[in-house]
C-alpha positions, 0 to 999 in steps of 0.5 A: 508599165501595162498590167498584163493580169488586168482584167476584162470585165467586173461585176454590173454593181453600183458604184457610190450612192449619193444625196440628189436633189431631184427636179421635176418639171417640163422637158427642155428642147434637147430632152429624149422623147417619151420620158418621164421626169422621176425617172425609170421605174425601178425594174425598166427593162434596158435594150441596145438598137443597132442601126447601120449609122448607131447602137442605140441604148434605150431605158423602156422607150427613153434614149439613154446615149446613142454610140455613133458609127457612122460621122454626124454632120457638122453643123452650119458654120462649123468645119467638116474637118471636124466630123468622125465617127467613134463616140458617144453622143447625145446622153441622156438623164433619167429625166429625159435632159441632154448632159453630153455635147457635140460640136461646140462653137468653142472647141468642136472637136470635143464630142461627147464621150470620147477618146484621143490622145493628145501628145504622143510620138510615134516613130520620131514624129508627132501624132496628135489624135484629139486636135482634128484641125491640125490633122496629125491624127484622128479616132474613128469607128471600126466595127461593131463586136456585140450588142447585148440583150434587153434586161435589167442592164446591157451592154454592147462592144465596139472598136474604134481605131487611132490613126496616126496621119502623114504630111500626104494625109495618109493614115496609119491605124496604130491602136485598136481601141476595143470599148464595152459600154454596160448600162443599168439603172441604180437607185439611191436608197436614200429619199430625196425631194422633189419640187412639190416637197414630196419624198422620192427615191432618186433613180440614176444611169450608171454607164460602165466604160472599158477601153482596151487600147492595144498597139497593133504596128510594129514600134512603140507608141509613147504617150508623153507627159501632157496636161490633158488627153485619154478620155473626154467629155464634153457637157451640154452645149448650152453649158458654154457662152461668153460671159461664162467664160470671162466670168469664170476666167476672173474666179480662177485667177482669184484664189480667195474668191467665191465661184460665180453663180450658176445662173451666170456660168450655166455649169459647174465642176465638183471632186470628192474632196469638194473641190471646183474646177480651181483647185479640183485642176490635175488632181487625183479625187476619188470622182469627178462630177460636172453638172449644170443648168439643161432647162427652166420652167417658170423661173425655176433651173432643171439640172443634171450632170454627170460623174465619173469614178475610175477603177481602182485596178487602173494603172494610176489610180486615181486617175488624173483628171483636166477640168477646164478653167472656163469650158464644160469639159474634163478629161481623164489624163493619166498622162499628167503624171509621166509620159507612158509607152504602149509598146507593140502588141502590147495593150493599155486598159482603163475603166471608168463609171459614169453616173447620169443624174438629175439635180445636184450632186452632193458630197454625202454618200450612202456607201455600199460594198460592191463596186469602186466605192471603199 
């Protein structure tokens, strides 16, 4: 099933332009330092940081995501079992607000931006690589390939390794996973408005996200048919609370009713075809944004998010994706179609653009030629 003329890189483009509302105002808490809230000036300069525990990536002075090698600690209360290196938190908006989470009092093997396989079978036995409490298997940092130069965009290559765990707790490394992270700055080319009313033209991350997952044992590696699994990401903690839960729990149930406000469910999901997390479940769109409230200033919500658009050269374009029935997270999970083997030696590519924004996501586009967008 692997497309052995696949390519390695494409062009830095921009992917789709589209309507935001941009916000302004105060930064919240979670907010990276020395940014401000209309964005970067178009021509900031970007840069990768490498450090023994990360690679860094900044916008001029602003953090844009950090890639951790080394495992953060877990917080207080949550299990060390959940800590491991290999993934991409904290992200940031051109506003200087967290959209990404780490560590989730719900689900805190959710890290991020991240990459696991959820039910595989490797030589008859189960390995689960995103379920780190029942340690069948898990993802780690490996080494760290090339970290770019500063410019208009960089970018830098890392590879983590999937390890299959034994009932001895012994692991086993079966896939080398090489990721190539690109990040630069595009623009709208559409106005939009800002609280005091005055047009402006909104300025947005653009992260491009490889993963070459190439199987380095001796047997085959089958990824089974499963309703989530391959590459996740997790929102903004304060996304998640009980009541968003139950409410939205309710409004999924309910096929004729109207989503609960946002003040309510803090986040909120939206495909292509301008569907929730109700009928956007396990569909195939064009992209997927998640997105929700990071701050308020005198009664007013600040807001950013996230959206992701697969590469049409993908194996099962248009990738499947999972977005949560009550939790800020999706994954994209071509699994959900058929079960797929990575056979020895053999290597499973994908690619992906996440767009980091402020404000409101929107169905209108401004279509360019370039990139994913048709």
């Amino acid at each position: 099933m692997l497309n052995s003329s696949f390519w390695r890189r494409l062009s830095l483009t921009a992917v789709f332009l589209s309507s935001l509302i941009a916000s302004d105002g105060a930064q919240s808490q979670d907010a990276a330092p020395a940014q401000s809230d209309t964005g970067p000036p178009p021509k900031q300069l970007f840069r990768c940081v490498q450090s023994k525990d990360h690679v860094i990536v900044y916008c001029g002075r602003s953090e844009v995501l950090r890639y951790n090698i080394a495992a953060p600690k877990a917080p207080e209360g949550i299990d060390p079992t959940y800590q491991r290196s290999g993934y991409i938190h904290p992200i940031y908006s051109p506003a200087g607000r967290m959209v990404s989470g780490d560590f989730a009092a719900d689900h805190p093997h959710q890290h991020g931006l991240f990459a696991a396989w959820t039910d595989t079978s490797f030589r008859g036995k189960k390995v689960d690589f995103w379920n780190q409490l029942k340690q069948l298997g898990v993802v780690l940092h490996d080494r760290v390939i090339a970290v770019g130069d500063e410019g208009e965009s960089t970018e830098f290559s890392v590879a983590v390794r999937h390890y299959a765990i034994d009932d001895q707790g012994v692991r086993e490394a079966i896939l080398d996973d090489v990721w190539t992270v690109s990040v630069t700055g595009v623009s709208t080319g559409v106005s939009g408005e800002n609280d005091s009313g005055a047009d402006q033209k909104t300025t947005r991350y653009l992260i491009q996200f490889s993963t070459e997952q190439t199987n380095i044992t001796e047997h085959p590696l089958t990824i089974n048919e499963y309703h989530y699994g391959g590459i996740g990401f997790r929102g903004n903690n304060a996304w998640f609370s009980g009541p968003s839960a139950k409410a939205l729990a309710a409004f999924v149930k309910q096929p004729q009713a109207d989503a609960p406000p946002l003040e309510l469910t803090r986040h909120r999901f939206l495909t292509s075809e301008g569907h929730d997390r109700r009928l956007g479940n396990h569909s195939r769109p064009e992209w997927a944004a998640l997105f929700g409230i990071v701050d308020q200033t005198q009664g007013q919500n600040h807001i950013a998010g996230v959206r992701v658009t697969p590469s049409p050269l993908n194996e099962r374009y248009p990738d499947p994706v999972r977005l949560h029935p009550t939790k800020p997270y999706f994954s994209i999970s071509p699994c959900v179609v058929g079960a797929f083997d990575i056979g020895p030696g053999q290597t499973y590519r994908a690619r992906y653009d996440f767009e980091v924004f402020d404000g409101m996501p929107s169905l209108d586009e401004a279509v360019v030629e370039d990139g994913f967008a048709r």
